[in-house]
C-alpha positions as CSV (number, residue, x, y, z in Angstrom):
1,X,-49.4,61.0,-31.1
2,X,-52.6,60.7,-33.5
3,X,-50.1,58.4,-35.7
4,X,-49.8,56.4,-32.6
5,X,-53.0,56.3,-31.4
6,X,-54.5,55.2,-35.0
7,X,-52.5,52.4,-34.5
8,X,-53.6,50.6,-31.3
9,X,-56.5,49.2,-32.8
10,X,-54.2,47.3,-34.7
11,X,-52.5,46.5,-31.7
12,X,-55.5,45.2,-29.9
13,X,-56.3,42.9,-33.1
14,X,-53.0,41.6,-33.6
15,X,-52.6,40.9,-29.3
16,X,-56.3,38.8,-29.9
17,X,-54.8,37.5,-33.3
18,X,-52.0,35.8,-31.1
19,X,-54.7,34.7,-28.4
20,X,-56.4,32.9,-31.1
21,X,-53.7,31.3,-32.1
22,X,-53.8,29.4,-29.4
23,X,-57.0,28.4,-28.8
24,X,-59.1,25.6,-30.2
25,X,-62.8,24.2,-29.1
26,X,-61.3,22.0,-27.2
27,X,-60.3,24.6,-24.4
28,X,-64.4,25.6,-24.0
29,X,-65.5,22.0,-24.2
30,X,-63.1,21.0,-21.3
31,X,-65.2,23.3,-19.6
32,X,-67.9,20.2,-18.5
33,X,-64.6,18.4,-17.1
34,X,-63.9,20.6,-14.4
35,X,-66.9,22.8,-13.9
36,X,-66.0,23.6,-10.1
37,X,-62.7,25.2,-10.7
38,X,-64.5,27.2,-13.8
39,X,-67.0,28.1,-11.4
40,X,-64.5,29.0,-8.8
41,X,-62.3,31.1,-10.8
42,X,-64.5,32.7,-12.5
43,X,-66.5,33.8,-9.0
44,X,-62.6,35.4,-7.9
45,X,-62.2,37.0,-11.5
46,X,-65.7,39.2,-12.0
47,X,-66.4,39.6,-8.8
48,X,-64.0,39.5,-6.1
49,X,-61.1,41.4,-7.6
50,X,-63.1,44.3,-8.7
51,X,-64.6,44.5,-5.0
52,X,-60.8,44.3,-3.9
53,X,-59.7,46.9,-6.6
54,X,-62.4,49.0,-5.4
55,X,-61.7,49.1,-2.1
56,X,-57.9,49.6,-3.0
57,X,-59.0,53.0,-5.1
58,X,-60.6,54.2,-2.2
59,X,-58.5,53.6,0.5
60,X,-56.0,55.1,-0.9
61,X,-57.8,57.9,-2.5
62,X,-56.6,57.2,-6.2
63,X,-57.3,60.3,-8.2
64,X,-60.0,59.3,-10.7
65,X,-58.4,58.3,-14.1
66,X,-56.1,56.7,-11.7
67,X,-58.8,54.6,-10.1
68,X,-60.6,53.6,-13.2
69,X,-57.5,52.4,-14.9
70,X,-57.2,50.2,-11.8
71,X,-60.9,48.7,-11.8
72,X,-60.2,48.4,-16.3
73,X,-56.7,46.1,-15.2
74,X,-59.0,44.2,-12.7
75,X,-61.4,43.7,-15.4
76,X,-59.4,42.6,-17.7
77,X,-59.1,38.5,-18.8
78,X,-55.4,37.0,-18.1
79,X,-53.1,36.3,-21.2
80,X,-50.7,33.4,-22.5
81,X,-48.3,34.4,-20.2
82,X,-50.5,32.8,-17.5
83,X,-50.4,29.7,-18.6
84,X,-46.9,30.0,-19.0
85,X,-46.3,30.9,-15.2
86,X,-48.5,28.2,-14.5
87,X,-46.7,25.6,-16.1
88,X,-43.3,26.9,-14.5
89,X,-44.8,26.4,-10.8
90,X,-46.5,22.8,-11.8
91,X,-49.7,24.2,-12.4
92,X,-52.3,22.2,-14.3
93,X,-52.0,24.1,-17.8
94,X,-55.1,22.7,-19.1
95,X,-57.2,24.5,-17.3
96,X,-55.7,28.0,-17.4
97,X,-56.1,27.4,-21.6
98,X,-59.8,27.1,-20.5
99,X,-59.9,29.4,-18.5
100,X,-58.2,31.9,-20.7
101,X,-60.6,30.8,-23.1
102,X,-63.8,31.2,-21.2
103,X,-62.4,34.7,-19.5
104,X,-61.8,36.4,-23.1
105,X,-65.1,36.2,-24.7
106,X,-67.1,36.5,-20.6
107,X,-64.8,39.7,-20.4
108,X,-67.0,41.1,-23.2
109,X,-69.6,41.7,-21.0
110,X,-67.9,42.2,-17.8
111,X,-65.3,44.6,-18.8
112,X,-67.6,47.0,-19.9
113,X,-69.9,46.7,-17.2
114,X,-67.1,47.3,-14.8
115,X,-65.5,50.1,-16.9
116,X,-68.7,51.9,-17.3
117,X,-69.6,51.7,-13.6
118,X,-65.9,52.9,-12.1
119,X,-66.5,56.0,-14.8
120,X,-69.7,56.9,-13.4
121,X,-68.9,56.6,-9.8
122,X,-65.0,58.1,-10.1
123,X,-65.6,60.3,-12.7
124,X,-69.1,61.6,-11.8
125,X,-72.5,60.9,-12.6
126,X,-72.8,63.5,-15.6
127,X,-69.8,62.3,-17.9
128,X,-69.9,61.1,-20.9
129,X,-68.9,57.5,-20.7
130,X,-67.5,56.1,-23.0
131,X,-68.0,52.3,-23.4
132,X,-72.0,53.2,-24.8
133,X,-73.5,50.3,-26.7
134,X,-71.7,51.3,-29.6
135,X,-68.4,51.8,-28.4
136,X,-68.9,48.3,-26.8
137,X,-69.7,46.7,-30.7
138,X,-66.2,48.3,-31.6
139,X,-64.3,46.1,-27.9
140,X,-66.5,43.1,-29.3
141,X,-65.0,43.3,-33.0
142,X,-61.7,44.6,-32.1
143,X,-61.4,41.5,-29.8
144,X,-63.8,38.8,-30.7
145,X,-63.0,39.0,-34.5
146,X,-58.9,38.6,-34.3
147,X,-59.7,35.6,-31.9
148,X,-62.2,33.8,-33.9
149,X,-59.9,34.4,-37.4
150,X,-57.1,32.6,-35.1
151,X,-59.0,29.7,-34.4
152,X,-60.1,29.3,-37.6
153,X,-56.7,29.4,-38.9
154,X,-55.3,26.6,-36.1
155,X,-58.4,24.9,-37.0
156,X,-58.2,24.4,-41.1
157,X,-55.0,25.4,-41.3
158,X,-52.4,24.0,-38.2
159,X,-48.8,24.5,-40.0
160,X,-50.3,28.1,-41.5
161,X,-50.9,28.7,-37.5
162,X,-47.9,27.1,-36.5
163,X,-45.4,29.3,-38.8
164,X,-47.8,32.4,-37.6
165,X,-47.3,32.3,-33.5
166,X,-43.4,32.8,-33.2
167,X,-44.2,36.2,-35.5
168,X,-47.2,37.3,-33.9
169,X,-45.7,36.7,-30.3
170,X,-42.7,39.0,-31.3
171,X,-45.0,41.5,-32.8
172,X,-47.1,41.5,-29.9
173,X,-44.3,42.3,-27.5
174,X,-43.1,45.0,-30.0
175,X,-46.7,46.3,-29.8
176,X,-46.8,46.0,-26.2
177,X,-43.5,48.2,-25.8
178,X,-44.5,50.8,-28.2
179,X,-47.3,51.6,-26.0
180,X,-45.5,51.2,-22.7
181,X,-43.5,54.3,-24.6
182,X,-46.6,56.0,-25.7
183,X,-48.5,55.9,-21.9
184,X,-44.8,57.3,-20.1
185,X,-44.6,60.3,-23.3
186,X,-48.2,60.8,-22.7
187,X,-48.7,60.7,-18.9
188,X,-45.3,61.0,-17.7
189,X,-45.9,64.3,-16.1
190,X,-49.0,62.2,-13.9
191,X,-47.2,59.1,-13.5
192,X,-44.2,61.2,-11.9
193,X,-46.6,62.8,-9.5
194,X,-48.5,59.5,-8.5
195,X,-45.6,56.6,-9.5
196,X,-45.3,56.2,-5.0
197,X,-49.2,55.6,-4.2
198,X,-49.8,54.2,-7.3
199,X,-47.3,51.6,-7.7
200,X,-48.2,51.0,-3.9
201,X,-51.7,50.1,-4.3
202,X,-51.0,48.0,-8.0
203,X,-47.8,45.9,-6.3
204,X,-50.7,45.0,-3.2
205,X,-53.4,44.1,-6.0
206,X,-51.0,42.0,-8.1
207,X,-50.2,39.9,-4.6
208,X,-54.2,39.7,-3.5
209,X,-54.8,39.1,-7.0
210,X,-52.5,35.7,-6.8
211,X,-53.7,35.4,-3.2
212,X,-57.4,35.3,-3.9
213,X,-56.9,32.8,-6.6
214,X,-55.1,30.4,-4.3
215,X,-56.7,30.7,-1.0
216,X,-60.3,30.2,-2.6
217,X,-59.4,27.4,-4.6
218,X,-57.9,25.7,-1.5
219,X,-60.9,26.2,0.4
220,X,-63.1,25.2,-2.4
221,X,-61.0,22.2,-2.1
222,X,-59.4,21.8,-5.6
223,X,-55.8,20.6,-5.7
224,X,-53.0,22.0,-5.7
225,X,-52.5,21.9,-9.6
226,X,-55.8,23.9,-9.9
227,X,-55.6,26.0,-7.6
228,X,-51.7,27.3,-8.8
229,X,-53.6,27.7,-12.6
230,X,-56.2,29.2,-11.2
231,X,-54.1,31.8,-8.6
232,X,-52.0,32.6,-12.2
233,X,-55.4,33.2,-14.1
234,X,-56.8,35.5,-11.9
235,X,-53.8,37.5,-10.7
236,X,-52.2,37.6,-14.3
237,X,-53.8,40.3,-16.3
238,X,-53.7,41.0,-19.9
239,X,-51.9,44.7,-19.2
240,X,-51.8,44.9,-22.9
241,X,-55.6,45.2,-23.4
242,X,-55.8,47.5,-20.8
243,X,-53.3,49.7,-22.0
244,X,-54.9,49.4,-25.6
245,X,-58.4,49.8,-24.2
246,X,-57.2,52.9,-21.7
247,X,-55.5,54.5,-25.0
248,X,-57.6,53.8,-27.8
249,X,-59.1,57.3,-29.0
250,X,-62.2,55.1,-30.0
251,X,-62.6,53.6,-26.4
252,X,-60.8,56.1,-23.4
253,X,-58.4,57.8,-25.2
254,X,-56.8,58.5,-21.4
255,X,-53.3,58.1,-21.2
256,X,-53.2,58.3,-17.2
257,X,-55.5,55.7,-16.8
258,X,-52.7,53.3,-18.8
259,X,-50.6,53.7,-15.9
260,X,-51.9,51.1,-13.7
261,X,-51.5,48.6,-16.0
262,X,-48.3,49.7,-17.4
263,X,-46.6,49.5,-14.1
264,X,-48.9,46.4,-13.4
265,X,-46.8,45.0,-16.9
266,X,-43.8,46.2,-15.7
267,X,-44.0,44.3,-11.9
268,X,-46.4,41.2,-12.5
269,X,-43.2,39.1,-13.6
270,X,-41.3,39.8,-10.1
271,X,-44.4,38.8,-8.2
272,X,-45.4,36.1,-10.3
273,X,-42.0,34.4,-10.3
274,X,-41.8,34.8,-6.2
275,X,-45.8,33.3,-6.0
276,X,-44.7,30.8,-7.8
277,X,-41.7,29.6,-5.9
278,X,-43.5,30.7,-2.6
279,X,-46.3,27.7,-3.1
280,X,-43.8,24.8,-4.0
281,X,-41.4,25.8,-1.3
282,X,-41.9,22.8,0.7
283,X,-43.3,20.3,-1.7
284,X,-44.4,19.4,-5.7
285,X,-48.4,19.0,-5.8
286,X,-49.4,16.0,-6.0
């Protein structure tokens, strides 16, 4: 286990390393072109989905490790494989690169705002927390530092970059296994006794998650292609981070709050797949 553990740090880096890869200025200056939808998924993704993850912890009475690795999924940014859902269900991928851009370095701050709050108010008022000022400088350079070394890299150097994502997308997914292994050794015993409620209440926040996204947006009036990037952005969650964050024994070092998002990684790809067909049943946006 302490093998293990000393290892997700490297885990988180080389997860960021492979989100960095993909990202080049660009993606942040696009922001100006399409300030509304930024605006608008942003607004769903820091503050509507924790009120909705909150209110899913309490109604159905989470235990708290439980509870606060639901609000840490919620907080989390969405990954690659949002833009790659996106683009299945004729999304408009631009955006969702901006807005994975945007939501990576904004979840920062909000992550361990949100993480710090759901500890105090689940796991009582005179814990130790643990995302204090400095355990938020180690999140910042365990995830800000892999991404910037990745755009530098696709910046000065494309075909270096290029021959790098194939090997860091494989050994992000061998990463990402690994510590799906390491949460059911670690909290099997939990996730037996909670797998029913628990895999209840993250199956509903994966579909309000995609919901959310796509109802707003479409009352915000965006377009279809927007809204579809936007719905994948905020109901796609980087379960990896979470997991990493959730195990880390320099951030929570709590297996059983890795459950949420491990069986949040496990399901996402059923739902996302059946959102995706389910808004281009009748018709391709326009």
């Amino acid at each position: 286990m302490s093998a293990l553990n000393s290892l997700l740090p490297i885990a988180l880096a080389i997860i960021m390393l492979g989100l960095g890869l993909s990202l080049t200025a660009a993606d942040f200056r696009r922001v100006l072109e399409q300030p509304r939808s930024v605006v608008v998924a942003l607004v769903c993704q820091v503050l509507l989905l924790p009120a909705v993850c909150f209110g899913l912890a309490i109604g159905f009475g989470l235990i708290p490790e439980l509870a606060v690795g639901l609000m840490l999924l919620a907080a989390s940014p969405g990954g690659s494989i949002a833009n790659i859902f996106s683009h299945l269900s004729n999304g408009d991928v631009a955006l969702n690169i901006t807005l994975t851009a945007v939501n990576s370095l904004l979840s920062l701050l909000t992550l361990p705002i949100v993480v710090n709050l759901s500890l105090a108010y689940f796991m009582g008022e005179g814990r130790d927390v643990p995302l204090q000022p400095a355990k938020i400088l180690q999140v910042f350079a365990l995830v800000l530092i892999p991404v910037i070394v990745g755009m530098v890299v696709r910046r000065h150097w494309p075909a270096v970059a290029a021959r790098m994502d194939r090997p860091v997308r494989l050994l992000s997914v061998l990463v990402l296994a690994l510590m799906f292994a390491l949460v059911f050794v670690s909290a099997r015993e939990a996730l037996t006794t909670h797998l029913t409620t628990v895999g209840v209440v993250v199956l509903i926040f994966n579909v309000l998650s995609l919901v959310v996204g796509y109802t707003i947006s479409r009352v915000a009036k965006l377009g279809k292609p927007q809204a579809i990037a936007i719905a994948f952005e905020v109901g796609i969650h980087n379960a990896a981070l979470a997991i990493t964050i959730a195990l880390s024994p320099f951030l929570l070092a709590n297996p059983t709050m890795a459950i949420p998002p491990m069986i949040y990684g496990l399901t996402m790809v059923v739902t996302a797949v059946g959102f995706g067909l389910l808004v281009n049943r009748t018709s391709r946006p326009a």
